[in-house]
DRENTORKOL-3810 file (N, C-alpha, C; in nm, 4 decimals):
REM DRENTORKOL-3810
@n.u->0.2778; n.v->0.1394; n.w->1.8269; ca.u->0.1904; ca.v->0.1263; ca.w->1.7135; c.u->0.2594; c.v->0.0396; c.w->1.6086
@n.u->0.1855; n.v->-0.0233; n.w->1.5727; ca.u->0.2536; ca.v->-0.1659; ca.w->1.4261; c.u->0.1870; c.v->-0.1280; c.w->1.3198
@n.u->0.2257; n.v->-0.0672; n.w->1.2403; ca.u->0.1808; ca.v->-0.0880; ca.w->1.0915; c.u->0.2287; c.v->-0.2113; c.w->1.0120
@n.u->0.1179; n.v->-0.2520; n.w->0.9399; ca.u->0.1366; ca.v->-0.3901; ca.w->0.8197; c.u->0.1034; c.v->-0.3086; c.w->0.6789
@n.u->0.2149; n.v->-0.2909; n.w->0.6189; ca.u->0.2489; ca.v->-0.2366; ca.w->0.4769; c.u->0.2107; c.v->-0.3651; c.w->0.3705
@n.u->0.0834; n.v->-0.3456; n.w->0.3122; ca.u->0.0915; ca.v->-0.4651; ca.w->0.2320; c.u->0.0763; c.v->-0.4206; c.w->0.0720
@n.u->0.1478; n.v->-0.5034; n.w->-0.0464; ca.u->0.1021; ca.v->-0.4783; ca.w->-0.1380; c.u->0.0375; c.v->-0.5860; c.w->-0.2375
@n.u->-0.0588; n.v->-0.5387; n.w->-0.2698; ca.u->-0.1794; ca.v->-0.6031; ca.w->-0.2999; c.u->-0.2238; c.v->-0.5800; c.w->-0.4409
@n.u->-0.2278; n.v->-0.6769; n.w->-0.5461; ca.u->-0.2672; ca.v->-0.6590; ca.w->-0.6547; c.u->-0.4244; c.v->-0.6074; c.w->-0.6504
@n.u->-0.4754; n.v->-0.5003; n.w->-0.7085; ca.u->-0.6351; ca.v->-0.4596; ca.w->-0.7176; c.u->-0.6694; c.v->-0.5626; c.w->-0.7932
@n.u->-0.6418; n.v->-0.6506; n.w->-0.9114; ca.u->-0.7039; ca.v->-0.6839; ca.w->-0.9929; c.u->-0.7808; c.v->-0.8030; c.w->-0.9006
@n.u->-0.7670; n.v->-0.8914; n.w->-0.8596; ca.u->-0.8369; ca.v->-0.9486; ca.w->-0.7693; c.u->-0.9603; c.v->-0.9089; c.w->-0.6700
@n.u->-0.9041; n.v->-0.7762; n.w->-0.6025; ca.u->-1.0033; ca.v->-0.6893; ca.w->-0.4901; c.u->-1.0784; c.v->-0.6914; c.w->-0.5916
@n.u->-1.0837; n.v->-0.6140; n.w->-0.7212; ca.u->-1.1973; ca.v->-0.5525; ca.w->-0.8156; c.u->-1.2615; c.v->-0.6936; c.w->-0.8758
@n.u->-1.2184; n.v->-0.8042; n.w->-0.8456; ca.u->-1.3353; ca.v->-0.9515; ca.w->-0.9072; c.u->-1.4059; c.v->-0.9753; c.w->-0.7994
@n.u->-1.3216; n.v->-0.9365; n.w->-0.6577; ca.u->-1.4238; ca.v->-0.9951; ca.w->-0.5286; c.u->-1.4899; c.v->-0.8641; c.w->-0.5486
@n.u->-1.4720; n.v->-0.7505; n.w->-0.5591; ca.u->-1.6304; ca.v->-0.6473; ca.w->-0.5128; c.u->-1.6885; c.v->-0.6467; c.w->-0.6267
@n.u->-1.6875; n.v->-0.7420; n.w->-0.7288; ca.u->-1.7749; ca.v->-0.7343; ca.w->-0.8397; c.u->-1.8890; c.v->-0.8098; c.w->-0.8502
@n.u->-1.8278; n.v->-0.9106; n.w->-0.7674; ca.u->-1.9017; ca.v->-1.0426; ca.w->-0.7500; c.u->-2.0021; c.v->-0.9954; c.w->-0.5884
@n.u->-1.9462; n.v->-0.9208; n.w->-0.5136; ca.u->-2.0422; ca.v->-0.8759; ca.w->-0.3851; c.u->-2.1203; c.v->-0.7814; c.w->-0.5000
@n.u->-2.1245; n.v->-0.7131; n.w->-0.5855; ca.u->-2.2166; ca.v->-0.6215; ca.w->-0.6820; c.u->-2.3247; c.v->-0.7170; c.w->-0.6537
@n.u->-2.3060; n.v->-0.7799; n.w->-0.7841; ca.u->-2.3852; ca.v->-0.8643; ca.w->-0.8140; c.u->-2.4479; c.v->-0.9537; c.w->-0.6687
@n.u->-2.4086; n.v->-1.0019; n.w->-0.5791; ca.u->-2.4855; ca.v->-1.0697; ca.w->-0.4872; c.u->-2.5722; c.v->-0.9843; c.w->-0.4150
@n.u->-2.5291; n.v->-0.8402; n.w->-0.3703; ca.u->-2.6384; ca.v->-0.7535; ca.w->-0.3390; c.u->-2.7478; c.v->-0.7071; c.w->-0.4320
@n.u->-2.7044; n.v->-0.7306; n.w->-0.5377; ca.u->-2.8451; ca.v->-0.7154; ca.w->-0.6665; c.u->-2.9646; c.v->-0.8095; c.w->-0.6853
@n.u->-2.8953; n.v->-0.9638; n.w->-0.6244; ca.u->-2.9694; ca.v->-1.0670; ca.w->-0.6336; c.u->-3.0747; c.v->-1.0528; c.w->-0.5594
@n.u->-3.0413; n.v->-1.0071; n.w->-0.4385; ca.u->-3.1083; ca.v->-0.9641; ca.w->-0.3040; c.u->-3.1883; c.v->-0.8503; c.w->-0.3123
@n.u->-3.2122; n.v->-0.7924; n.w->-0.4010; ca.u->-3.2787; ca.v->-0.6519; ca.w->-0.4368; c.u->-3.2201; c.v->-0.5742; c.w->-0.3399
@n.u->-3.0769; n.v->-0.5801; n.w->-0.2467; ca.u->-3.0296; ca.v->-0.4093; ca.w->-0.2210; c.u->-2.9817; c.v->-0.3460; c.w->-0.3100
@n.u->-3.0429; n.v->-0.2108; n.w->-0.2464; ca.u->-2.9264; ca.v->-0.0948; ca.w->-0.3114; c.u->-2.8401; c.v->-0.0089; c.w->-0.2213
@n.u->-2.7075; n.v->-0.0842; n.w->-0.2548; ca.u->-2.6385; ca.v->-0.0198; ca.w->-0.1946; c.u->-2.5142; c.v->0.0688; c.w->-0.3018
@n.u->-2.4478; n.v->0.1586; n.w->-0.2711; ca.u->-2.3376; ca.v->0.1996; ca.w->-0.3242; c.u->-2.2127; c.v->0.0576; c.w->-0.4172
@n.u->-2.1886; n.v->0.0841; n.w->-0.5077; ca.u->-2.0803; ca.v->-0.0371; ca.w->-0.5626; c.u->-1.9858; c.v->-0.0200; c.w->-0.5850
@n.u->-1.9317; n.v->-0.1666; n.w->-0.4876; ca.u->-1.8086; ca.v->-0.1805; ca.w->-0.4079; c.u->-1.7142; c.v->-0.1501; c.w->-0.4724
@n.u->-1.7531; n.v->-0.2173; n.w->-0.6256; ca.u->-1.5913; ca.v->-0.2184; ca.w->-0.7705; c.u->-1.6109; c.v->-0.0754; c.w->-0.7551
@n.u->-1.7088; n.v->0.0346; n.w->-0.7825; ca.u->-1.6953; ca.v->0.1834; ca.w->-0.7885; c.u->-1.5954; c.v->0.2570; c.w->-0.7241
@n.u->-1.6309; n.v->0.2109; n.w->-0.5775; ca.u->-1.5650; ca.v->0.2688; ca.w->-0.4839; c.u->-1.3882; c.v->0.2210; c.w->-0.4891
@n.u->-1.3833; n.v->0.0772; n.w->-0.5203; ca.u->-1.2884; ca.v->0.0168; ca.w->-0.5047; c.u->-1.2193; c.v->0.1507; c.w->-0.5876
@n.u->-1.2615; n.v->0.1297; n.w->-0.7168; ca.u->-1.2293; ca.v->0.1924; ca.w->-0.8006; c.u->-1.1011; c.v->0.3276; c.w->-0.7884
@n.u->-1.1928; n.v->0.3944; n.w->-0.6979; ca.u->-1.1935; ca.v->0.5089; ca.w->-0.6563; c.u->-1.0673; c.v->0.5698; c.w->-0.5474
@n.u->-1.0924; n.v->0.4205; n.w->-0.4947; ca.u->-0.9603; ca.v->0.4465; ca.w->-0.3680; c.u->-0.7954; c.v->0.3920; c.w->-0.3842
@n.u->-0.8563; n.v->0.2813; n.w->-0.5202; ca.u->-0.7020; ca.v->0.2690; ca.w->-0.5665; c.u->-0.6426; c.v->0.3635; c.w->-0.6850
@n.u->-0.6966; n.v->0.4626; n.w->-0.7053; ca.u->-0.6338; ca.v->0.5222; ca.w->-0.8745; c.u->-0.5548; c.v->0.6059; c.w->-0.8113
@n.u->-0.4685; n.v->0.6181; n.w->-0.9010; ca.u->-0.3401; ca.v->0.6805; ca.w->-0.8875; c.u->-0.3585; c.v->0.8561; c.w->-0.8763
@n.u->-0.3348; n.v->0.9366; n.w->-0.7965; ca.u->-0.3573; ca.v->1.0919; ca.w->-0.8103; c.u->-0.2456; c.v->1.1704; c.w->-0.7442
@n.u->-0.2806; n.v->1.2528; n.w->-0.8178; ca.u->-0.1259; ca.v->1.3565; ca.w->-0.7784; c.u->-0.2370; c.v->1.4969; c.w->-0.7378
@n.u->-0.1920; n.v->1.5456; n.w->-0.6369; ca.u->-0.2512; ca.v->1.6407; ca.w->-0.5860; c.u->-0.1606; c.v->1.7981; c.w->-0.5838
@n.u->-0.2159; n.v->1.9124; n.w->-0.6177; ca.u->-0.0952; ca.v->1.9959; ca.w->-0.5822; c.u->-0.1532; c.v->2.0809; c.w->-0.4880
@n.u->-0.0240; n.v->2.1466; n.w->-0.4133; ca.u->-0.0528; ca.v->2.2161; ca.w->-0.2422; c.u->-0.0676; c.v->2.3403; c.w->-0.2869
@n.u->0.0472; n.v->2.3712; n.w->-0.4228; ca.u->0.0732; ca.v->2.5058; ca.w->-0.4053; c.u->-0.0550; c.v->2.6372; c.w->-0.3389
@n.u->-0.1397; n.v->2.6126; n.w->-0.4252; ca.u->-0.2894; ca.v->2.7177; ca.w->-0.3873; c.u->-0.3260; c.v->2.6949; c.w->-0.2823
@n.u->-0.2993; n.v->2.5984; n.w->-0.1629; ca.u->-0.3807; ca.v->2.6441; ca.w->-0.0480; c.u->-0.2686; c.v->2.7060; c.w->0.0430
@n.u->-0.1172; n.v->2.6602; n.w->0.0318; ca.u->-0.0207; ca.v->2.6953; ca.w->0.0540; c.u->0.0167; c.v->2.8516; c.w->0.0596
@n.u->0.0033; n.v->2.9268; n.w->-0.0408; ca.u->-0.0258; ca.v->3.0601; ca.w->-0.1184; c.u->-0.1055; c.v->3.1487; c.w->0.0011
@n.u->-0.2345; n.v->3.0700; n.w->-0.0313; ca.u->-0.3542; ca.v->3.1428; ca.w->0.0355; c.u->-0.3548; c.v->3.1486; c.w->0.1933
@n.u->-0.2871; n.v->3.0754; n.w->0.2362; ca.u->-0.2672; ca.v->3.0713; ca.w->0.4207; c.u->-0.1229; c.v->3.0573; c.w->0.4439
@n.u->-0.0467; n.v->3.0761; n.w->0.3578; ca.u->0.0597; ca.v->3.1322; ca.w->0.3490; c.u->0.1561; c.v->3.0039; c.w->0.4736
@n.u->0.1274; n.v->2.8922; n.w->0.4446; ca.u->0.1564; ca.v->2.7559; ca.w->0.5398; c.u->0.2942; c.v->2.7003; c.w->0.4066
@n.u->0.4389; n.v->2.6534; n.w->0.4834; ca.u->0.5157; ca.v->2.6083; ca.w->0.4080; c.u->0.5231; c.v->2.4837; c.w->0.4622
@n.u->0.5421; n.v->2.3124; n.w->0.3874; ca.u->0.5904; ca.v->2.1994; ca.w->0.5093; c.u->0.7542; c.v->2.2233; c.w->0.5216
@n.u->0.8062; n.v->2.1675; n.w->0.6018; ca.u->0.9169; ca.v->2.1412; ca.w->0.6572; c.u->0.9697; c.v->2.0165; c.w->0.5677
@n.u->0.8818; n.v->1.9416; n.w->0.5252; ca.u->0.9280; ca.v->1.8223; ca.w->0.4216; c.u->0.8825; c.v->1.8157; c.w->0.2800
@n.u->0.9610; n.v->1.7964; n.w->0.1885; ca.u->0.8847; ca.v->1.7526; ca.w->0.0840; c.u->0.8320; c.v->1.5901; c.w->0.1096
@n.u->0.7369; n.v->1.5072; n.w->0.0292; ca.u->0.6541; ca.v->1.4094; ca.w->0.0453; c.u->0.8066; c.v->1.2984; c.w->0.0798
@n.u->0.8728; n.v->1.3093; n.w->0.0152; ca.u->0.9627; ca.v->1.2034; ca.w->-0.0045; c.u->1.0805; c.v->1.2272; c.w->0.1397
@n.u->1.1602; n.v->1.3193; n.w->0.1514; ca.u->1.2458; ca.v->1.3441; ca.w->0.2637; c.u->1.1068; c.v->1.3628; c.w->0.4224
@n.u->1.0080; n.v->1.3745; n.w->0.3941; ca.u->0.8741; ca.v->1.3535; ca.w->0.4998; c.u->0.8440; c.v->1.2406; c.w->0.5429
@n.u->0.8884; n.v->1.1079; n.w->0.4143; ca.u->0.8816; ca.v->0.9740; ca.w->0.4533; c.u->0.9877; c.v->0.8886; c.w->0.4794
@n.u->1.1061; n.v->0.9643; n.w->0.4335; ca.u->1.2149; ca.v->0.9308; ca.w->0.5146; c.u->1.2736; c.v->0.8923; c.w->0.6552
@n.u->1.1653; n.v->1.0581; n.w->0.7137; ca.u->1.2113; ca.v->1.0897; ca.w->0.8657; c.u->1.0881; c.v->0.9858; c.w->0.9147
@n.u->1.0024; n.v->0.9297; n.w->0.8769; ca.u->0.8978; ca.v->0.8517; ca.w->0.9398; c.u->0.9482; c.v->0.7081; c.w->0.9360
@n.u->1.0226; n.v->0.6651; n.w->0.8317; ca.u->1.0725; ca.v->0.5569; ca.w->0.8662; c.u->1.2034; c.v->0.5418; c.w->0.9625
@n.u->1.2870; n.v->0.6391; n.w->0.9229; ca.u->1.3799; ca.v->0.6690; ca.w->1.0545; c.u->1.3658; c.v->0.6167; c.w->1.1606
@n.u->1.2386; n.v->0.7490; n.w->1.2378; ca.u->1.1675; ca.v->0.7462; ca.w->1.3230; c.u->1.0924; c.v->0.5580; c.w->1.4017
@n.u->1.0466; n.v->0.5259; n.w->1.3153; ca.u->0.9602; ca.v->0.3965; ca.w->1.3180; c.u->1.0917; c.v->0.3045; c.w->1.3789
@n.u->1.2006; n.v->0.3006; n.w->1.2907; ca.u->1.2965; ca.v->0.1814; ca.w->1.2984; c.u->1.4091; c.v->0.2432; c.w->1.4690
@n.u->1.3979; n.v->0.3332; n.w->1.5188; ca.u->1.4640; ca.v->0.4072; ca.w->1.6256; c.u->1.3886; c.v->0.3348; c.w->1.7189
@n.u->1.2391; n.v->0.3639; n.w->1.7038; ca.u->1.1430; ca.v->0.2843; ca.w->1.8429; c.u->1.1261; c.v->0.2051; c.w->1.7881
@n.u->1.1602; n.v->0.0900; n.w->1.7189; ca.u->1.1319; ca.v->-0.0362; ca.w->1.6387; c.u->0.9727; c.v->-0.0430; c.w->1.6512
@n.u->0.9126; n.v->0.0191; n.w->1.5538; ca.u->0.7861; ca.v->0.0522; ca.w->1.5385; c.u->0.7258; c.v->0.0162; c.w->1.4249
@n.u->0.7825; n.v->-0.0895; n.w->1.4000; ca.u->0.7234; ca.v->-0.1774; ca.w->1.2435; c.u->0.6949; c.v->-0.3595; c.w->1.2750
END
């Protein structure tokens, strides 16, 4: 498996799905909008486990950071990048 890690300024993505807005408007669709969504999938969020953790009583073996450690490890062992 090859993963391509890219990093990508949004500010650009969010002028091209602004501009597909607007061209599906021209057209009288309605569809969902793209900048919205864009929106949506780049913002920054912090999530916490503790409460479902608690409740099913599930611990990880990694925190997020020593979890992505062993994955790159892993990746560069089977040269998997």
């Amino acid at each position: 498996m090859y993963m391509l890690i890219m990093n990508l300024s949004v500010a650009p993505l969010c002028s091209d799905a602004e501009i597909v807005d607007k061209e599906v408007r021209l057209f009288g669709l309605r569809l969902p909008g793209f900048r919205g969504t864009l929106g949506k999938r780049t913002e920054d969020r912090i999530v916490d486990g503790h409460r479902i953790q608690d409740e099913i009583g599930f611990r990880p073996k990694y925190d997020f950071i020593s979890g992505w450690k062993v994955i790159i490890e892993e990746m560069y062992v089977r040269r998997d990048f």
